[in-house]
C-alpha atoms as a printed R data frame, in Angstrom:
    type eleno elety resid chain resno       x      y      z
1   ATOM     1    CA   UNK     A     1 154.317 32.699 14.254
2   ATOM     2    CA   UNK     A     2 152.830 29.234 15.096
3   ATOM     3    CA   UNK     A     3 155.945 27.923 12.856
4   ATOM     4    CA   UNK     A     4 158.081 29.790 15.628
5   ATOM     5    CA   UNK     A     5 156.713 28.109 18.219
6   ATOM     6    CA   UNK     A     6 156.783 25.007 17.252
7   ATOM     7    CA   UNK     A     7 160.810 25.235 16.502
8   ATOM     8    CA   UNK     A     8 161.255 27.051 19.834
9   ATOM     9    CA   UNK     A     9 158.397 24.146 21.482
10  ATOM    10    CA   UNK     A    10 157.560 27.800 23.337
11  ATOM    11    CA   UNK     A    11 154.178 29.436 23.401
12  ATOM    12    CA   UNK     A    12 154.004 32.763 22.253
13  ATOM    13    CA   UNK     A    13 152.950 34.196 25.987
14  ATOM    14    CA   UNK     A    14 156.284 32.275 27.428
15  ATOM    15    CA   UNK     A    15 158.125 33.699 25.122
16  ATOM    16    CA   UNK     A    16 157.169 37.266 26.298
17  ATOM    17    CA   UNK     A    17 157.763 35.861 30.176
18  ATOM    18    CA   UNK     A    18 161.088 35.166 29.126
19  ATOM    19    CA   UNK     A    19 161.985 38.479 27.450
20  ATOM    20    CA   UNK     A    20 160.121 40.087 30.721
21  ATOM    21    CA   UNK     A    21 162.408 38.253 33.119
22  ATOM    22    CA   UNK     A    22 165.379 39.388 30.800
23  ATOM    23    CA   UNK     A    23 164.930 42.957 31.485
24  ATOM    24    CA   UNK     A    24 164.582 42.466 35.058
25  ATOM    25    CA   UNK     A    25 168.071 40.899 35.353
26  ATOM    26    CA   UNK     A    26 171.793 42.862 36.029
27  ATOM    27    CA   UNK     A    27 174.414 43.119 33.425
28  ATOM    28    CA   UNK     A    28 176.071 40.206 33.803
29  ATOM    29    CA   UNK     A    29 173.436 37.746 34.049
30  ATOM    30    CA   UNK     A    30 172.496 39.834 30.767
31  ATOM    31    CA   UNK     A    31 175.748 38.979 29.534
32  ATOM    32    CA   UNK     A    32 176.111 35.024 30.454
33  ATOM    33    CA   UNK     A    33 172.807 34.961 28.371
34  ATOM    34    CA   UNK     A    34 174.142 36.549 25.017
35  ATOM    35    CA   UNK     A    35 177.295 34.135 25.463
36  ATOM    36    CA   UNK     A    36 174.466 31.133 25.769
37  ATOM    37    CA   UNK     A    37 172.727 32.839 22.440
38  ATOM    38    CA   UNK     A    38 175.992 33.042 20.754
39  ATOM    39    CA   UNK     A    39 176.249 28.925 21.194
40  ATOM    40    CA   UNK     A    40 172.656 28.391 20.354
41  ATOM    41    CA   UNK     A    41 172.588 30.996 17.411
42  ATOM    42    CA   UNK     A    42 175.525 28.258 15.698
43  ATOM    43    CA   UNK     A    43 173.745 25.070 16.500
44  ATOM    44    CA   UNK     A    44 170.400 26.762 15.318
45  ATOM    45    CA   UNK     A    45 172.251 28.007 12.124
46  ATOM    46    CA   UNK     A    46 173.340 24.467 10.682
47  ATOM    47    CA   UNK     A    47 170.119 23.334 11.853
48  ATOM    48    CA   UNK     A    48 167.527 25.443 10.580
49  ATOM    49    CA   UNK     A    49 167.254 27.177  6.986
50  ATOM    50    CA   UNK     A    50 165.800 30.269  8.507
51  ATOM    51    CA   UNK     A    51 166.686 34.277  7.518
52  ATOM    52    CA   UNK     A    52 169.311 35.387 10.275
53  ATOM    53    CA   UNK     A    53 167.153 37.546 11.973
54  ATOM    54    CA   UNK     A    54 164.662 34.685 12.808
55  ATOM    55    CA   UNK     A    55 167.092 32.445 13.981
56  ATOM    56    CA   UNK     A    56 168.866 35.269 16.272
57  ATOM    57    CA   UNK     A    57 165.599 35.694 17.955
58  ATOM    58    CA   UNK     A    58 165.155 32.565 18.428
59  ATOM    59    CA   UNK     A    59 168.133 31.598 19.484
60  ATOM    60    CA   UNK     A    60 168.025 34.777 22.054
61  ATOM    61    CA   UNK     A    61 164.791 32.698 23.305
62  ATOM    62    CA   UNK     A    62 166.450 29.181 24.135
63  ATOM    63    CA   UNK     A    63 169.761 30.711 25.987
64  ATOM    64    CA   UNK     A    64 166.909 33.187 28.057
65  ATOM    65    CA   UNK     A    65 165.255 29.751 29.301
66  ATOM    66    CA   UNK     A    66 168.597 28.109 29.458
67  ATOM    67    CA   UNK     A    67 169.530 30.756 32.313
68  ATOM    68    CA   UNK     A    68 166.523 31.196 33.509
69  ATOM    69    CA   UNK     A    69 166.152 27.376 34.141
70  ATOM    70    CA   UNK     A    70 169.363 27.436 35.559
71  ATOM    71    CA   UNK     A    71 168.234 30.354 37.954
72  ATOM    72    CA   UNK     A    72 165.260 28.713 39.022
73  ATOM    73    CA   UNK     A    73 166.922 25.101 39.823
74  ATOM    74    CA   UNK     A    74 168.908 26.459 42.536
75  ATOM    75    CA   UNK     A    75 165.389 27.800 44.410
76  ATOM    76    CA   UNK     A    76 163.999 23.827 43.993
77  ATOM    77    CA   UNK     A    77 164.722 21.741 47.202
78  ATOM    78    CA   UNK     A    78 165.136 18.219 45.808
79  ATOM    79    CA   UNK     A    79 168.673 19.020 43.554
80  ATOM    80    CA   UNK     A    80 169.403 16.326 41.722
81  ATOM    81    CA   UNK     A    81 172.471 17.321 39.667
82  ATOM    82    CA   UNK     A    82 176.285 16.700 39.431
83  ATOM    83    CA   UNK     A    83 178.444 19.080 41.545
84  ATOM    84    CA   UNK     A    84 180.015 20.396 38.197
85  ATOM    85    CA   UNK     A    85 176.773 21.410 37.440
86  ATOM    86    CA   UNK     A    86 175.623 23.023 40.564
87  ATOM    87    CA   UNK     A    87 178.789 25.180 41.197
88  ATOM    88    CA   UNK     A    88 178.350 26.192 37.543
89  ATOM    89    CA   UNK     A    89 174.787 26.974 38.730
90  ATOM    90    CA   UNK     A    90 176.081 28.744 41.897
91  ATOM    91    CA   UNK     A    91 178.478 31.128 40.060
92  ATOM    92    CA   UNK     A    92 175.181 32.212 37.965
93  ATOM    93    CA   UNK     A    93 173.476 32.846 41.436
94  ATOM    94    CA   UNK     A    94 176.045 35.240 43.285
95  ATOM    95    CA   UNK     A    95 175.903 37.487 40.090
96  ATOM    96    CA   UNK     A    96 172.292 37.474 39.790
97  ATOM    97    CA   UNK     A    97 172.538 38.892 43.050
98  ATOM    98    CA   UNK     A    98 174.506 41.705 42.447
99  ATOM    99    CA   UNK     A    99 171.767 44.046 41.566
100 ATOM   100    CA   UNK     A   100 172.820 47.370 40.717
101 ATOM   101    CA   UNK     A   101 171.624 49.515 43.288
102 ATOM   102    CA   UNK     A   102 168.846 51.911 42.928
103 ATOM   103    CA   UNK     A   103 168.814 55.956 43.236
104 ATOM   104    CA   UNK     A   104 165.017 56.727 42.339
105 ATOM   105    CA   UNK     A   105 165.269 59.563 44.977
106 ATOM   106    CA   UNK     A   106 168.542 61.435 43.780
107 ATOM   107    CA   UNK     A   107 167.044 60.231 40.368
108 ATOM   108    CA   UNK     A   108 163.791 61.983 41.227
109 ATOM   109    CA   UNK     A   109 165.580 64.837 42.735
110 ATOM   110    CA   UNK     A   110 167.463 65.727 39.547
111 ATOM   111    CA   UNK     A   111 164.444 65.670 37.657
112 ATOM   112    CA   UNK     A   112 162.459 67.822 39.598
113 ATOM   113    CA   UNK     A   113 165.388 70.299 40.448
114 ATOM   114    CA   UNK     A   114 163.986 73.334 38.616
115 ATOM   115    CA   UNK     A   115 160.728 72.958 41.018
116 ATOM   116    CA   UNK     A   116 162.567 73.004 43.773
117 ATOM   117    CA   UNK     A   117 164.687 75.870 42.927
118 ATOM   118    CA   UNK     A   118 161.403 77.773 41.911
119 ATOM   119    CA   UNK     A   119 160.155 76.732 45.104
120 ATOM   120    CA   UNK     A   120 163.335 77.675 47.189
121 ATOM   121    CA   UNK     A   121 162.889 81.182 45.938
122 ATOM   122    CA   UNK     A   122 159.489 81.293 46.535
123 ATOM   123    CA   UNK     A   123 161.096 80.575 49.991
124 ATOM   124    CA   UNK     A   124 159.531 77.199 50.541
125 ATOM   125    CA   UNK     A   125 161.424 75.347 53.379
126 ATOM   126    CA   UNK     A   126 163.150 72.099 52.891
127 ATOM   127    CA   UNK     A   127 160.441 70.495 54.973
128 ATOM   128    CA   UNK     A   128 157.882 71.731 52.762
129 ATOM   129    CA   UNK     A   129 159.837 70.885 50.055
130 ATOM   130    CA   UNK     A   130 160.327 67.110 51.490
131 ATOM   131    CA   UNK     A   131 156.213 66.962 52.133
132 ATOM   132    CA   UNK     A   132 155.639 68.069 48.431
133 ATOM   133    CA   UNK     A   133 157.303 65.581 47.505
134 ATOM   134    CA   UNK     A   134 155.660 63.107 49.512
135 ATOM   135    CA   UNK     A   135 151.906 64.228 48.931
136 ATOM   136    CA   UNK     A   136 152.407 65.476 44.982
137 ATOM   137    CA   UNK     A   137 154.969 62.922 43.826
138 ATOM   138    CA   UNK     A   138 154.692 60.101 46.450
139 ATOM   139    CA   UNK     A   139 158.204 59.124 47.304
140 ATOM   140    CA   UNK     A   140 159.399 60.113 50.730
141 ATOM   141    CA   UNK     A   141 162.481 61.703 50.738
142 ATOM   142    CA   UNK     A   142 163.758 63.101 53.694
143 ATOM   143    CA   UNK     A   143 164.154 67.387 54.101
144 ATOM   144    CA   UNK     A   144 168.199 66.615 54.707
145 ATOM   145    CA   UNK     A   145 168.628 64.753 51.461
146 ATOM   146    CA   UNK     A   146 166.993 67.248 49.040
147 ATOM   147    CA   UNK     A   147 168.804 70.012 50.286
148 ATOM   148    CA   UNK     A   148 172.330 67.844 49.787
149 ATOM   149    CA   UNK     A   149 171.336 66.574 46.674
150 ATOM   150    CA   UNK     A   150 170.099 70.480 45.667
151 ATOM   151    CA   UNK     A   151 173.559 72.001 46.636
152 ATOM   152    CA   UNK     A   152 175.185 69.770 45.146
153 ATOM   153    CA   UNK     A   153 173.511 69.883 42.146
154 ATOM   154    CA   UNK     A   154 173.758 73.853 42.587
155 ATOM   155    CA   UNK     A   155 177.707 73.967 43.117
156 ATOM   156    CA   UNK     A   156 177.805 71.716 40.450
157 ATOM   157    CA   UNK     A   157 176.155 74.216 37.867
């Protein structure tokens, strides 16, 4: 491992930052990095007599930082870099920012939709239902939404 990082000039704890910050990003900032690790996995290749798998890896680790340096430029103040550059930069910034959105509650919903139903015919109101969910499972969903997410899910069955 120690021969790893000194190829990659990447501690072993950075590396894990890097593959952290990967899995936090949206598709296509996922994407623009395995078209950066396609370039470095080539230049690595002729460079390094390594098996494939290690230089894949490590190739996955330079076009992470690659992005991810790119990402973090645009947040610095003092920008000291070509226009080419920075609207290259900029394009790499508007997707980053279209995160996919979110749907923990319908999410949580669905997955607790035999409860509900159990507790529906136990004739639990939706209000109860709604402060269940908030007291047992901690996510505040409102009375209204269960029950449209519920029939829904109901008609749908």
């Amino acid at each position: 491992m120690k021969d790893l990082e000194l190829k990659l000039k990447l501690t072993n704890e950075s590396q894990k930052k890097m593959i952290n910050w990967f899995s936090r990003q949206n598709e296509e900032i996922k994407l623009k990095i395995f078209e950066e690790k396609r370039n470095h996995f080539f230049k690595l290749k002729q460079d390094i007599n390594e098996k494939n798998e290690i230089v894949d890896y490590m190739s996955f680790i330079l076009a992470v930082k690659v992005i991810h340096e790119k990402l973090d430029y645009l947040n610095k103040k003092n920008k000291s870099k070509s226009l080419n550059e920075i609207t290259h930069i900029t394009n790499l910034e508007l997707k980053s920012f279209k995160k996919v959105s979110k749907k923990e509650k319908y999410d949580a919903i669905v997955d607790r939709f035999s409860i509900i139903d159990k507790l529906r015919e136990e004739s639990y109101s939706w209000r109860d239902i709604s402060l269940i969910f908030k007291t047992k499972y901690r996510q505040d969903v409102s009375h209204q939404y269960i029950k449209n997410v519920y029939e829904e899910l109901k008609d749908g069955q």
